[in-house]
Every structure is written in C-alpha cells, then in structure tokens.
N, C-alpha and C positions, 0 to 999 in steps of 0.2 A: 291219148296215145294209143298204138295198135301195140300189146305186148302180147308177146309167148313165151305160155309156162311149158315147163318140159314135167310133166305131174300133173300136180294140181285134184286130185281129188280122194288123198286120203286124209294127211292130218294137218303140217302147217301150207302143204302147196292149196290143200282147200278154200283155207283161211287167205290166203296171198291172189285167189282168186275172188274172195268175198272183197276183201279192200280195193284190190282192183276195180270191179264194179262197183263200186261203194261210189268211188272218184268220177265215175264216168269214163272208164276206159272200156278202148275194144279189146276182147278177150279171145284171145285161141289157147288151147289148152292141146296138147301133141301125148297121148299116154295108150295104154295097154284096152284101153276099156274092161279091165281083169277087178277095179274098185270102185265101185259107186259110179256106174256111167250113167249116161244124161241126165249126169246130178245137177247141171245149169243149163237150164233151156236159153238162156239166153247168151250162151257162147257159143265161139265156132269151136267143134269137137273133131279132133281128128283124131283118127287113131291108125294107130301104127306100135311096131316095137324098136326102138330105138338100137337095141342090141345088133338089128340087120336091115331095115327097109325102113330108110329116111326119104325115099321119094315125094311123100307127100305136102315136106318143108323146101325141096328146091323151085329154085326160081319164084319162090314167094318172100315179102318183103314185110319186115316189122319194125318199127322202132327199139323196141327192147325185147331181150328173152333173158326168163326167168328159169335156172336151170334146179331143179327141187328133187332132182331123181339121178345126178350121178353118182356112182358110187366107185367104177370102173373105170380106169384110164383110158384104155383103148375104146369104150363106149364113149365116154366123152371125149373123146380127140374125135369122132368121126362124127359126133354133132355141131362141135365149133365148127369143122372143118367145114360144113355146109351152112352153118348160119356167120362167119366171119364178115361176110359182105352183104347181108341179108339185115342185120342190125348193127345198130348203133351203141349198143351200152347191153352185156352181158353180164349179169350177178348169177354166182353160182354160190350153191346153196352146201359150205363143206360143214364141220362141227369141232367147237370146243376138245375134242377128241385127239388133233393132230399134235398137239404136243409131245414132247418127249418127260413122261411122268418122272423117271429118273433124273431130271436133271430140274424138275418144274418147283419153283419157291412161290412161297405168299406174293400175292400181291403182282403176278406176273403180267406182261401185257401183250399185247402182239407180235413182239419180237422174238419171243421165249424161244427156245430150239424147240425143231421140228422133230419128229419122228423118219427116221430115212423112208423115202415114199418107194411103193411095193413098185413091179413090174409088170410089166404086163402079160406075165405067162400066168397071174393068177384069175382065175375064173370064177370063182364062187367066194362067200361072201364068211370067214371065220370072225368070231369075235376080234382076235388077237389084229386081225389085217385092216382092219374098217379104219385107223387112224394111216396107216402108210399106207393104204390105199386112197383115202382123200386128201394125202398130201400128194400125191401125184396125181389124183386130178386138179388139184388148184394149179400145178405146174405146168399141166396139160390148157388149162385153160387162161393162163397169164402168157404163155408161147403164141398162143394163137391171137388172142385180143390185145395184147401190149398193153397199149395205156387206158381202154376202158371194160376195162373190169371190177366190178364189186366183189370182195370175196364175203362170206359172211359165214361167222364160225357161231352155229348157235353154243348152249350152254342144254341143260337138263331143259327140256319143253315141256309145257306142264298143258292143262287146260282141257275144252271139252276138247270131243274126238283123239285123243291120245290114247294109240292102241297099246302101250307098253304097259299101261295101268299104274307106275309106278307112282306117281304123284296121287293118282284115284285110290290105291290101295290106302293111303294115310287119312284122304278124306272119309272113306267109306268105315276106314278103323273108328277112325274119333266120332265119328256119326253115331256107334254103334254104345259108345260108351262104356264106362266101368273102368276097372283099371286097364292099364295102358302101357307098354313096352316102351321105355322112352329111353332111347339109344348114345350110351354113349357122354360125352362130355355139351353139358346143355348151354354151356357159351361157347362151342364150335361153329364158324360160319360157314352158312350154307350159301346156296346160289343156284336158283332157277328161273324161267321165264317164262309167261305165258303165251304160248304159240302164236296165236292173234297180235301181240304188241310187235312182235318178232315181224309179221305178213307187214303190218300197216310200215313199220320202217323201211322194211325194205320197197314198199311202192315209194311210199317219199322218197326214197335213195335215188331211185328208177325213175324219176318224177326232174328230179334236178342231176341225173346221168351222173351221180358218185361212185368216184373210184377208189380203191383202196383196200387194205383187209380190216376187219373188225368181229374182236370179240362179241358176238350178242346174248347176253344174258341180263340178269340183275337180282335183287334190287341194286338200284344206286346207292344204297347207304348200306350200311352192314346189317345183315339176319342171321343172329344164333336161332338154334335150333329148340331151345324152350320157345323164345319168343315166337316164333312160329309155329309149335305146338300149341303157345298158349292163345294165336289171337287166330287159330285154325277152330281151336275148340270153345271160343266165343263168338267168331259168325258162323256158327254151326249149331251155337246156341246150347252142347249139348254138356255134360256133364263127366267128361273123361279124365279119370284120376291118373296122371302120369307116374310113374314108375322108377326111375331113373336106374339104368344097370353100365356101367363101365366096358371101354373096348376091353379090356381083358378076359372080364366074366363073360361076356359076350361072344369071344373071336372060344374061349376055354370049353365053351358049351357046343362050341359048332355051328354057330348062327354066320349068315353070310352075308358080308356087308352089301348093301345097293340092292340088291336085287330080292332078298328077304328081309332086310329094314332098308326099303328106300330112302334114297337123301344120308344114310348112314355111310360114311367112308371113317375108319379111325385117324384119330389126331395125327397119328407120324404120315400119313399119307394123304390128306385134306386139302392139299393145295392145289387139286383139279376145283374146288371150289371157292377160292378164296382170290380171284384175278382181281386185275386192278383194269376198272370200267369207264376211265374217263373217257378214253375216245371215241367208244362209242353212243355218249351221253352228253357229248360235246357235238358230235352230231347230229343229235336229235332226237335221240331212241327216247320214248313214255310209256311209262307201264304202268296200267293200272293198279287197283290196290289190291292188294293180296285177299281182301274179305268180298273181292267182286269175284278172283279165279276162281276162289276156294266154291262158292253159292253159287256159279256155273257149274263149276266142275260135277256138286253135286246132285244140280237138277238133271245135267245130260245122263250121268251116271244111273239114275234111278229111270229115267224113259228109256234108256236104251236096254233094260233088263238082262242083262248077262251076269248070271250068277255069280260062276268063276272068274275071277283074274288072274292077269298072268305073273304078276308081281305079288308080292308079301309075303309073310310068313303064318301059316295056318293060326285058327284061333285055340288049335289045340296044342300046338307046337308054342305059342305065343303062353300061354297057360302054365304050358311043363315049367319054362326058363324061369318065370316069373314064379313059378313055388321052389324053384331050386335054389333059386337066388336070395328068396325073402319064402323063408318054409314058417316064419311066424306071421305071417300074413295072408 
C-alpha cells in the first residue's frame, strides 16, 4: 500500500511509520522537518507546514493517510479537504481525552458523552481545550470522509521515545530503588498502552480499510496499580520498597495527581482509566507484556541520557511526604 502520515517522526507517528515499513508498505511522511528529519532514509519526506502550504499533497494520490498531528480543526479541515479524493481510508489520530469527565462512569465505552468540540477561533493549544478541540476535529473529519474513516482514541501512551516522561518517570523511580511513594489506593485500575502496539493496529486497521471510532488503550484484563508496581519492580529486577500513602494524605500535602505521581488520578475521579476495551480487542488490537514496555522503556531511557524529566515528583520532594507521612520510618 502507498500510505501518508501527516507526522510521523516524533513519538507514536514514528512508530506507525516503523510498522508501516515493517509490512512492506510505501511511505510518505508530510511534517515540519522541525523533529528528527531524515530519520528514514527510506521514505518519501516532504515537508511542508500543514497549518498554510499543502501544495505539496495536491494532485498526488495514496491509498491511505494516516493523520498523527491534528490537533486544530480548521487545520484539519484543510487537510481532508485536499486529500478526500486523493485516498481511500483516512484514520485520524484523536485521544481518550474527548470525553466529558463530568459525566464519564467505570467501565465506559465509545459512546460515552463527548466534551462539546471547541471552534475554530481557537489558535493555540491550552490544556483545558485539547479534548474539545479533538472532538471537533473528529467532526471535521467524519464531514468530510463519511464512511471511511478510522477514529482512534489512544489512552496514556507509554514506551520508548515518549517525550512526556510520564510512564519513564515510574521506570527510572523504581530502577533507582529504596523506599517508594506508592500512590494512592493500590487496587485502583489503571490503564495504558504502549505506543508501538497502538502504530501496529492501526496499520492492520489501514491494511483491511476499518472504519469506525475506538477507544485504544489496555491492558485487556484489568491492572491495579500495586500489581503494576509490583511486576514493574521485578522485570527491573530491582529492590523498591513501596510505601503506600492514601488520596487524602496525599491531595492534604499538596502533591499533584498525573503529572507528579504519574498514572495517580484519586478514586472519586479514576474512571478516565477504567474504560471498557472490548471493541477494540474484538478487533484485534495485542499488546505486548508489560515486562517487555517497561525493559524497553528503560534501556531507551538510559541511551538517550537526559537527566531531567518532565514528569514526577523530585526525589526530595518524594522524601519530605514520605517522613511526613510515616515520621517513624
């Protein structure tokens, strides 16, 4: 197949270009050159910025585009708008995020309420707007394509090249050993995915032209958050004594869920992680095993030597809580 990615060369559009080649496909990749360019000599590289000068996609022709970089509605309206007759089967790349968290229960699935999708007089990129913003580009993009469209809502992406660090902060904690900040109620369920399983499904999807929207994340069975502490700190082999501190003490100390204990959300709010996955394990989504991401995650993590991350909570900050909490320990 001739596919185009709209990305493709930071975190999972990289990966969605490795599986691509992996299959044997032809590859054009359409991005800024502003992240890792001519990181595949063996694609066609165009570059362009999508935001104004899409010259370089008209009157060329692909069987599928893979769209991994909208974020903007009026941005992607004016990229459908030019590849609607140019391919055959468009998957756009939105996120677990479009829900409406006020209204979202255990166990929810793709039907769940939306978040009302932002307008287009918004320009830049706030936290608060990134879920009503990629419900109106899925809107933008099911208008223009009708019936062949893949929507694909990832969940938490974990894995090597994940610039948010948040998955890498817990490997590089537990790596480090000793006692351990463990957040939270430790049969709370989690849920994430490793970027790579995410890329290979979606070429399968784009392989046999599926339409439809699907949540993608996982595991398919259920992961509390010890058990994944515990079987993180045995293919890691290391020695890290868990802690256990409650959302209370925790939210009471001033500690900040997700972003300074990754994977932490407390119990009355949890059910951004707790979706229900059959549909998209019905069609076909496999994810490898949690002790393959985690021994990726931390060989890349140690080659790529970046001291700082942008995720967690310092280890002196991690220290105070833990003697505040437990001062006889």
């Amino acid at each position: 197949m001739k596919i185009l990615i709209l990305g493709g060369t930071k975190f999972l559009g990289r990966h969605i270009v490795e599986a691509a080649l992996a299959r044997g496909h032809e590859v054009t990749i359409f991005h800024r050159g502003l992240t890792n360019p001519k990181m595949f000599i063996q694609v066609e590289e165009l570059l362009g910025d999508r935001t104004g000068d899409l010259n370089l996609l008209r009157g060329r022709k692909w069987d599928a585009a893979i769209d991994t970089s909208g974020y903007f509605p009026q941005v992607v309206r004016s990229s459908v708008d030019v590849l609607k007759d140019a391919v055959q089967h468009y998957t756009f790349v939105s996120t677990i995020s479009v829900y409406d968290d006020q209204h979202l229960k255990s166990q929810a699935d793709e039907t769940a309420q939306l978040l009302p999708p932002a307008d287009d007089t918004i320009k830049t990129m706030a936290p608060a707007q990134y879920g009503p913003l990629k419900v109106a580009c899925e809107d933008v993009v099911h208008a223009a394509m009708a019936k062949r469209a893949l929507i694909a809502r990832p969940g938490l992406l974990v894995g090597p090249h994940d610039p948010t660090d948040r998955f890498t902060w817990w490997i590089r904690r537990i790596a480090r050993g000793g006692k351990t900040l463990a957040p939270g109620n430790p049969s709370r369920q989690i849920q994430f995915i490793d970027a790579r399983d995410v890329a290979d499904w979606i070429i399968t999807m784009t392989e046999v032209a599926q339409t439809g929207t699907y949540n993608v994340t996982g595991p398919e069975h259920r992961l509390a958050m010890k058990e994944f502490l515990d079987r993180t700190n045995s293919a890691l082999a290391q020695g890290a004594e868990f802690s256990w501190i409650d959302d209370d003490t925790l939210l009471a100390q001033g500690v900040s869920p997700w972003m300074e204990l990754p994977l932490w959300i407390p119990d009355s709010d949890n059910a951004s992680l707790e979706f229900n996955l059959c549909k998209v394990f019905k069609a076909g989504l496999s994810v490898r095993s949690l002790a393959e991401t985690v021994l990726d995650t931390f060989n890349w993590d140690k080659e790529r030597r970046q001291e700082d991350l942008k995720a967690g909570i310092s280890a002196v900050r991690e220290a105070e809580v833990l003697a505040r909490t437990n001062p006889q320990q």
